[in-house]
N, C-alpha and C positions, 0 to 999 in steps of 0.2 A: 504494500500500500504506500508505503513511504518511498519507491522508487517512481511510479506511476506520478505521486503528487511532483518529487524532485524533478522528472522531467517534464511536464508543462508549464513548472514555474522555469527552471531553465530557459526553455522554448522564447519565453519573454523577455527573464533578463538580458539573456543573451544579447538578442534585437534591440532593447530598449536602451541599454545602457550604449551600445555603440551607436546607436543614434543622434545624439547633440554632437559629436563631431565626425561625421559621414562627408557633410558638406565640406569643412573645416581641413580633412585631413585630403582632401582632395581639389586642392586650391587649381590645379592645372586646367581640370575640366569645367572649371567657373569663368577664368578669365582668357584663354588661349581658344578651346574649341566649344562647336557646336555639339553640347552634348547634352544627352536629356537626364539631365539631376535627378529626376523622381524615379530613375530603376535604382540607385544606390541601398534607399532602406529594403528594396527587393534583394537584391545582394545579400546584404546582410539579412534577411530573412530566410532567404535562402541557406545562406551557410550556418543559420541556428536548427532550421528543418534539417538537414545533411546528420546535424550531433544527435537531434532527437530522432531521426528515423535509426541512425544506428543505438542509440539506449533502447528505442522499444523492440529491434530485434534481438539484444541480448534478452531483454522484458521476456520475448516469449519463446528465447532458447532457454532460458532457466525455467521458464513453467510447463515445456514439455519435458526436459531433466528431472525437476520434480515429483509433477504431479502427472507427468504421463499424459497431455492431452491441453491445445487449447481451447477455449471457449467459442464458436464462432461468433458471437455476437461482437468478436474482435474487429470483424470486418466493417463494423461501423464506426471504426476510429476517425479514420480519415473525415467522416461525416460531422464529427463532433469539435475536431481541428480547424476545419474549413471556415467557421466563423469566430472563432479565435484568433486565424490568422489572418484572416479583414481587421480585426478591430486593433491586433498587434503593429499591422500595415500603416493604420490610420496616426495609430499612435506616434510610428516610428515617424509618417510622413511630419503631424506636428512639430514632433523635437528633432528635426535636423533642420527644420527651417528654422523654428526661433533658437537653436546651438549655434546661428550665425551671429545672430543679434547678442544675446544674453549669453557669453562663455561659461559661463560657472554654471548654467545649469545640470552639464556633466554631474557636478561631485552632487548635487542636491537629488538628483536622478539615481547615482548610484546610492546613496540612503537612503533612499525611499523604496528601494527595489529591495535593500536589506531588512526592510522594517515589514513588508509584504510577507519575504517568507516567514515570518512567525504571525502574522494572522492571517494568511491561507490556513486551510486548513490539509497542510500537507501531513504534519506530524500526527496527525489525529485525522481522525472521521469529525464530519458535523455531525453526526447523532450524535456525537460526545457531550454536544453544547447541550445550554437550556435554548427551550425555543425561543426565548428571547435575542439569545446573541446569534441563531441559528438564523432568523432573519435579517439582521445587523449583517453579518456573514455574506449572504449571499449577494452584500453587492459588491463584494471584492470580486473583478472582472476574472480573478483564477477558479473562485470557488466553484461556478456549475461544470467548467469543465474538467476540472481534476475528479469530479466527483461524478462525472458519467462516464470520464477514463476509465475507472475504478469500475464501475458497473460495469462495460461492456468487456474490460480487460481481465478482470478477478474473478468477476461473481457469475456472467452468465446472462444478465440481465440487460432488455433493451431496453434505450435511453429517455429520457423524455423528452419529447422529438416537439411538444409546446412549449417547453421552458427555448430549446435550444433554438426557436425559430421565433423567439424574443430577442432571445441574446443573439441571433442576426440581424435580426432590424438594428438593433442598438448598434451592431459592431459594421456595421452598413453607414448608420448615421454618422459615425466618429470618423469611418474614414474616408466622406465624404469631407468633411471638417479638414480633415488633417488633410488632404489632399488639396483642398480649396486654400487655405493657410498659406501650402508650402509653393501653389503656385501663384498666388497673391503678394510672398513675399522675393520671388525669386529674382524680380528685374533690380532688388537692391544688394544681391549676394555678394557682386566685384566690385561695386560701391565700397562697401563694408570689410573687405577680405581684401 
């Protein structure tokens, strides 16, 4: 359970924290050529999916070593990733566009990504909570999917396919936001840089 949480919180950090300086470290393709800035946080999304697809194959070469068999309901991973990584996209697009403007958001971004993993509910289940923190909880943008990871990866069980088609509108809405931001701020990049 604790590896299933550690790799979608991964999944994020990863993306999120090299975000505020995607732009920043790539000063060339700002002011030299024509080049479209908005695949970078793909990039880098990319090569956080690459880490996470190989943990979840170790994931479920250790649960057929084990336990002999995995679950198929595994097969709806990808399903439940999908709007995860819109709202991860959206995210990243926000913080590389204002990681031009605002430098320090780096170090404020990676302590806030630290402060996450202890209230995801990676180390524990939510049932653990009281129902009060249990909906508190659920709007940490890791909770519903680490927690239908676990359903469809552990237990066997299929997802809930109306929670997770909220958390796509929303992760739809963000990264329309964050896309809109980063191409709203982009004619001032070589200004700045």
């Amino acid at each position: 359970m604790l590896f299933v949480g550690l790799i979608i919180y991964s999944l994020f950090t990863e993306c999120i924290n090299r975000a505020p300086s995607l732009i920043i470290q790539n000063i060339s393709y700002v002011k030299k050529v024509v080049f479209p800035l908005e695949i970078l946080p793909w990039i880098a999304l990319g090569s956080a999916l690459f880490h996470a697809g190989i943990s979840v194959f170790v994931l479920i070469a250790m649960q057929l070593i084990l336990n002999g068999n995995v679950y198929w309901t595994a097969l709806f991973l990808p399903l439940i990733l999908l709007p995860y990584i819109i709202l991860t996209l959206g995210i990243a697009w926000f913080l590389s566009a204002t990681g031009v403007f605002v430098r320090d958001i780096g170090q404020a971004i990676g302590m806030l990504t630290s402060v996450l993993l202890f209230i995801s509910p990676i180390f524990y289940p939510i049932s653990v909570l009281p129902p009060a923190l249990q909906t508190a909880t659920m709007l940490n943008p890791l909770t519903l999917i680490i927690e239908e990871s676990r359903k469809v990866l552990l237990f066997g069980q299929l997802p809930d396919w109306h929670a997770l088609f909220v958390y796509l509108l929303i992760a739809l809405l963000v990264a329309w936001i964050g896309f809109f931001w980063f191409q709203k701020t982009r004619k001032w990049f070589a200004d700045v840089l």
